[in-house]
ZAMARGU-4260 file (C-alpha; in steps of 0.2 Angstrom, whole numbers, plus 5000, padded with zeros to 4 digits):
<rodrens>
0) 4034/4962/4581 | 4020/4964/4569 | 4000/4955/4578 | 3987/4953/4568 | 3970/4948/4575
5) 3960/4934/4564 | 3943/4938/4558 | 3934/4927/4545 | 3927/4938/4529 | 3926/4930/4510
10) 3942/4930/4507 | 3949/4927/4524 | 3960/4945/4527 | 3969/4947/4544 | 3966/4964/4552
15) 3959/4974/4565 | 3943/4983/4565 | 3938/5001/4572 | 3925/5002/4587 | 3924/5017/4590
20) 3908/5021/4579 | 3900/5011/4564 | 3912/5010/4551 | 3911/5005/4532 | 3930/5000/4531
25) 3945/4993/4539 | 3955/5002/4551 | 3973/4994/4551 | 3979/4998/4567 | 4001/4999/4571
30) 4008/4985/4571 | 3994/4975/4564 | 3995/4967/4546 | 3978/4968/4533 | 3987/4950/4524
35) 3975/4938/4511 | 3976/4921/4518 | 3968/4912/4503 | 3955/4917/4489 | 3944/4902/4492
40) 3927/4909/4492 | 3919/4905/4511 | 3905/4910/4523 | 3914/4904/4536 | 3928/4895/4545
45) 3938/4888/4560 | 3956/4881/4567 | 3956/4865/4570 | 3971/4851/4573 | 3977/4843/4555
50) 3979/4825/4560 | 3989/4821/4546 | 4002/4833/4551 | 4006/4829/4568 | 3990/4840/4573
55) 3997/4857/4568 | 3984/4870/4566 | 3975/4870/4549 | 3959/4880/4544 | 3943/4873/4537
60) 3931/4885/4527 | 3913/4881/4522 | 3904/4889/4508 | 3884/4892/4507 | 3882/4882/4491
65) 3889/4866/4503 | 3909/4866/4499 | 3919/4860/4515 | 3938/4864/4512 | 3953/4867/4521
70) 3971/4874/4522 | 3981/4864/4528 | 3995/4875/4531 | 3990/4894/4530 | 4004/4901/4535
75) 4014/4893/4520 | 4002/4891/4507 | 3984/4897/4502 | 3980/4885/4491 | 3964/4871/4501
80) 3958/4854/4499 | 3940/4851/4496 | 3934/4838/4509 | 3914/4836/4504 | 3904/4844/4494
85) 3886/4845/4498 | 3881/4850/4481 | 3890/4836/4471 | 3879/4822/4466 | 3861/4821/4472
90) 3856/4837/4479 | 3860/4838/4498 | 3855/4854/4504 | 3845/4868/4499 | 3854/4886/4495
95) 3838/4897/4492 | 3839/4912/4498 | 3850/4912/4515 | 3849/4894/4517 | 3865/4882/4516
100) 3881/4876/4523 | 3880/4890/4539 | 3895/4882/4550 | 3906/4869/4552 | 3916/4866/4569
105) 3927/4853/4576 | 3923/4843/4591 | 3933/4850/4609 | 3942/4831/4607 | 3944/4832/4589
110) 3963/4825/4589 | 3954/4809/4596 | 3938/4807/4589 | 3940/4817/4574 | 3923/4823/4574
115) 3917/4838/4564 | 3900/4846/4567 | 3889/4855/4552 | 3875/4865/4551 | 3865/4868/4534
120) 3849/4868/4528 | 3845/4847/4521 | 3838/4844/4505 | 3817/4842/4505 | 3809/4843/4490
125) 3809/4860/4479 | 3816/4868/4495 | 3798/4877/4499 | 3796/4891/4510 | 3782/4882/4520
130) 3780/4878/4539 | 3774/4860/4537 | 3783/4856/4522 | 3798/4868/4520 | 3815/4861/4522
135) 3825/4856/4540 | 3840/4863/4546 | 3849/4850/4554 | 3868/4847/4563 | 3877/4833/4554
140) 3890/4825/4564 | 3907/4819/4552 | 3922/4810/4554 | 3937/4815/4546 | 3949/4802/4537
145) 3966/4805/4547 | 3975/4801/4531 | 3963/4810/4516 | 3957/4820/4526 | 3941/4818/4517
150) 3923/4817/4525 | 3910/4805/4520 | 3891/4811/4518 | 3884/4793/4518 | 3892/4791/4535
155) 3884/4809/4544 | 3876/4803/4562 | 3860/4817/4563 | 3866/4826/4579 | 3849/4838/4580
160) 3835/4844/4567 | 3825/4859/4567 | 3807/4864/4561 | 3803/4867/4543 | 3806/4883/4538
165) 3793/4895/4535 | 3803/4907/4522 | 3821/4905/4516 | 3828/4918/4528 | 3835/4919/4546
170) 3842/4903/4548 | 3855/4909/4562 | 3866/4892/4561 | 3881/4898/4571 | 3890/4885/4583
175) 3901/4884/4597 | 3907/4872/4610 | 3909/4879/4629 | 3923/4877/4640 | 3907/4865/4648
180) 3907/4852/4633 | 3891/4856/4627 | 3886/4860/4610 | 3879/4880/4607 | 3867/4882/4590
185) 3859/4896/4588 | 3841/4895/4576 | 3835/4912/4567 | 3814/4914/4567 | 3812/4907/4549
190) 3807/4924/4541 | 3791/4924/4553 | 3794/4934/4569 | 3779/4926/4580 | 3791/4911/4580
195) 3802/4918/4592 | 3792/4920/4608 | 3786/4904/4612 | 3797/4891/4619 | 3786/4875/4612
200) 3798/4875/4597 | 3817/4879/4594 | 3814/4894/4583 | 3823/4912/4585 | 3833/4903/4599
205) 3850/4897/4609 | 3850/4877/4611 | 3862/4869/4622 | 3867/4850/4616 | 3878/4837/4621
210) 3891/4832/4609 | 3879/4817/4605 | 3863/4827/4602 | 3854/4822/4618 | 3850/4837/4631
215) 3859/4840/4644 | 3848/4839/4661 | 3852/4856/4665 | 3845/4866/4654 | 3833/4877/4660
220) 3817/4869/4652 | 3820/4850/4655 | 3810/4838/4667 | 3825/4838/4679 | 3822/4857/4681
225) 3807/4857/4685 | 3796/4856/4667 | 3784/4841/4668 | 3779/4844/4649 | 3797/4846/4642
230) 3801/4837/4627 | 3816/4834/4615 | 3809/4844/4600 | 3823/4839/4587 | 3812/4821/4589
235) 3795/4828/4583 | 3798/4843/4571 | 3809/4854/4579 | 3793/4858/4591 | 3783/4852/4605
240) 3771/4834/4599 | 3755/4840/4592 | 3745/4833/4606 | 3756/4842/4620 | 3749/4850/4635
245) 3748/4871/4631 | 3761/4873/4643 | 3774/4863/4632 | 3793/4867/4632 | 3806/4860/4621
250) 3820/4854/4631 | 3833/4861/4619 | 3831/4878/4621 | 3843/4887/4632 | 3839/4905/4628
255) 3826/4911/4617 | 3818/4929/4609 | 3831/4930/4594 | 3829/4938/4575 | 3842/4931/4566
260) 3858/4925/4578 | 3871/4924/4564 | 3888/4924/4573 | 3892/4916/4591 | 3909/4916/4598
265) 3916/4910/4615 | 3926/4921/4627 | 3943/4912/4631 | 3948/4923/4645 | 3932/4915/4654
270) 3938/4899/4662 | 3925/4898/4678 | 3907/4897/4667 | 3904/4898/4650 | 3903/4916/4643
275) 3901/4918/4622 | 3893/4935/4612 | 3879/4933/4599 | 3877/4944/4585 | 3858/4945/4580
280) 3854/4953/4564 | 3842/4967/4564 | 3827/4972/4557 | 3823/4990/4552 | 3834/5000/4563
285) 3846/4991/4575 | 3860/4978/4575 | 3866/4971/4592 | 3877/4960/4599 | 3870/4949/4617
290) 3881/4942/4631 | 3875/4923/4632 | 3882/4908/4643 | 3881/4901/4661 | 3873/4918/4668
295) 3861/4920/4654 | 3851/4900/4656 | 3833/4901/4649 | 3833/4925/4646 | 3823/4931/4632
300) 3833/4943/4623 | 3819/4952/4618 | 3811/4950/4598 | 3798/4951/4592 | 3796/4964/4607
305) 3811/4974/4603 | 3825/4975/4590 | 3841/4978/4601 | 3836/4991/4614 | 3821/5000/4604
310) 3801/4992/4600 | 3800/4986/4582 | 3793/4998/4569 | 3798/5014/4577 | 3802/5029/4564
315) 3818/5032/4571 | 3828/5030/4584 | 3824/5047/4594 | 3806/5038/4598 | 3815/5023/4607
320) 3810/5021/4625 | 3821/5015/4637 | 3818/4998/4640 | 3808/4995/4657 | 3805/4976/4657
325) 3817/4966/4668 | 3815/4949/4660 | 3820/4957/4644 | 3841/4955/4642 | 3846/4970/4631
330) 3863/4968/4620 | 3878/4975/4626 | 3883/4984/4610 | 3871/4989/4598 | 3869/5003/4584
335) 3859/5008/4571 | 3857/5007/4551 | 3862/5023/4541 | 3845/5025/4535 | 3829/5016/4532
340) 3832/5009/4517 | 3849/5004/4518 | 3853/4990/4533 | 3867/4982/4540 | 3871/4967/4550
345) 3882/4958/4560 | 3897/4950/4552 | 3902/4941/4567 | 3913/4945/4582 | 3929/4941/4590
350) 3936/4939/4609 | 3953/4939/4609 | 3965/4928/4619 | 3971/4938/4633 | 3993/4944/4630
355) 3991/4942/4610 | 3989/4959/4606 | 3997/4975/4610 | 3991/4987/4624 | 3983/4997/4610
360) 3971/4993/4604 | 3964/4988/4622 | 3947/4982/4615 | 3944/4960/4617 | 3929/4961/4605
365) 3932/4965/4586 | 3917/4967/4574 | 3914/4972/4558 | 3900/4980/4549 | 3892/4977/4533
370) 3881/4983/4520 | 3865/4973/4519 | 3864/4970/4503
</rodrens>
């Protein structure tokens, strides 16, 4: 039998991925394949149930400039169907710099409500870098056609919406639902690092959502939990009201003190809470990966006071100091850039369904590393 393991890149290959150490390029393990599913150009993509085909798996792509496509049968044919396009027309989202089409996910009851989630930076006027009057990322909530399988723009229910951005970088825009029904978003710091300490506005940041946008009562910030001055900042800006108490909290929030959370992905062999990985883009020296979920509800995971496991701004990575603060959460995994000058970051991460792949590789997380360009 030949496996292969799924991981999405530009071009969508199949293949398996070395951990051992940092690694410029594939490792194709025995009995796993390296196979080009489709040439569509992509930043990112997703299974999800093909309603016009009896629900049989079918793959849906989204590129940065605001293309939503899918395949409706990859195993056949890798030729996709383009089902919106964000750029067509009047001008719907800004691409400057990182922003865009980041994600685009199914809902958990998708073969009923045919309900698809996106995350992309909306259109505001000369997409400024400002943070008053810089562009919103929002999540758009879609229906699909079950016979077209074409998504209407005009039709988009506003599911959340964040604060302007300050610069056109670190956007995060990863999402995933839990095995708990709720929605997980993760938000970069806009390019402006202060943003990701404080918790009276969604910045550098973990949100927890129901599937209709309101917050669940349970997250660790809300009135129920014991916040007198919480509030639902996607209402007022994506941060507490101007004339809020100092000691403000947006309810959203579900775990903050991250760079740029680019990649999340749930754990499937946890069926008792939620567990999921988040791969935060570094600055200067480290990449990491965080364990987030049930056990990790309202942790700081540490920036602007440290990349990964070491303080910002450090020459290299001999001067790190062990991390002493207990209400810092350190990642997991985590290693460090070739040099200076030439970066990395995450590409994502994988856990893989327990009993599809052979004994060897053991490893249930796959990631890859890339060149910053």
């Amino acid at each position: 039998m030949v496996w292969a393991a799924s991981f999405f890149l530009p071009q969508f290959l199949l293949l398996s991925l070395s951990l051992s150490k940092p690694t410029w390029a594939a490792v194709v393990h025995d009995k796993f394949i390296d196979e080009v599913v489709t040439s569509t150009k992509a930043m990112s993509g997703t299974f999800m149930p093909n309603p016009r085909n009896g629900n049989k798996p079918m793959m849906i792509l989204n590129s940065k400039n605001g293309q939503i496509n899918v395949l409706e049968d990859p195993d056949e044919s890798p030729y996709s169907i383009e089902i919106m396009d964000l750029s067509d027309g009047d001008t719907k989202v800004c691409t400057n710099g990182e922003r865009g089409l980041h994600t685009v996910i199914p809902s958990p009851n998708f073969a009923k409500n045919r309900h698809l989630f996106a995350f992309f930076t909306k259109y505001r006027e000369e997409c400024l870098e400002d943070p008053e009057d810089g562009p919103h990322n929002v999540v758009m909530r879609y229906t699909m056609d079950p016979k077209t399988l074409m998504l209407d723009y005009n039709e988009g229910t506003l599911i959340f919406r964040g604060p302007p951005m300050d610069r056109n970088i670190h956007n995060g825009g990863a999402m995933a639902f839990g095995n708990d029904g709720k929605l997980y978003v993760t938000t970069g710091d806009a390019g402006r690092r202060d943003n990701a300490g404080p918790l009276d506005n969604v910045h550098g940041s973990i949100i927890r959502l129901n599937e209709n946008g309101t917050v669940p009562d349970d997250n660790p910030f809300t009135k129920a939990s014991g916040y007198a001055n919480s509030y639902s900042c996607a209402d007022t800006e994506g941060r507490v009201p101007e004339d809020a108490p100092d000691d403000s909290y947006c309810a959203e929030v579900w775990a903050n003190g991250l760079r740029n959370p680019f990649r999340i992905d749930m754990d499937p062999n946890e069926k008792d809470k939620v567990k999921f990985s988040v791969g935060d883009v570094g600055a200067q020296h480290i990449e990491s990966i965080y364990y987030g979920g049930t056990d990790y509800k309202g942790t700081n995971y540490g920036w602007p006071r440290y990349e990964g496991v070491c303080k910002p701004g450090r020459v290299n990575i001999e001067n790190c100091k062990p991390n002493d603060d207990p209400s810092i959460t350190m990642p997991f995994h985590w290693y460090e850039h070739i040099s200076y000058e030439d970066g990395g970051c995450i590409g994502g991460q994988v856990h893989v369904p327990e009993g599809i792949w052979p004994s060897e590789p053991s490893r249930r997380m796959e990631k890859t590393s890339t060149r910053h360009a």
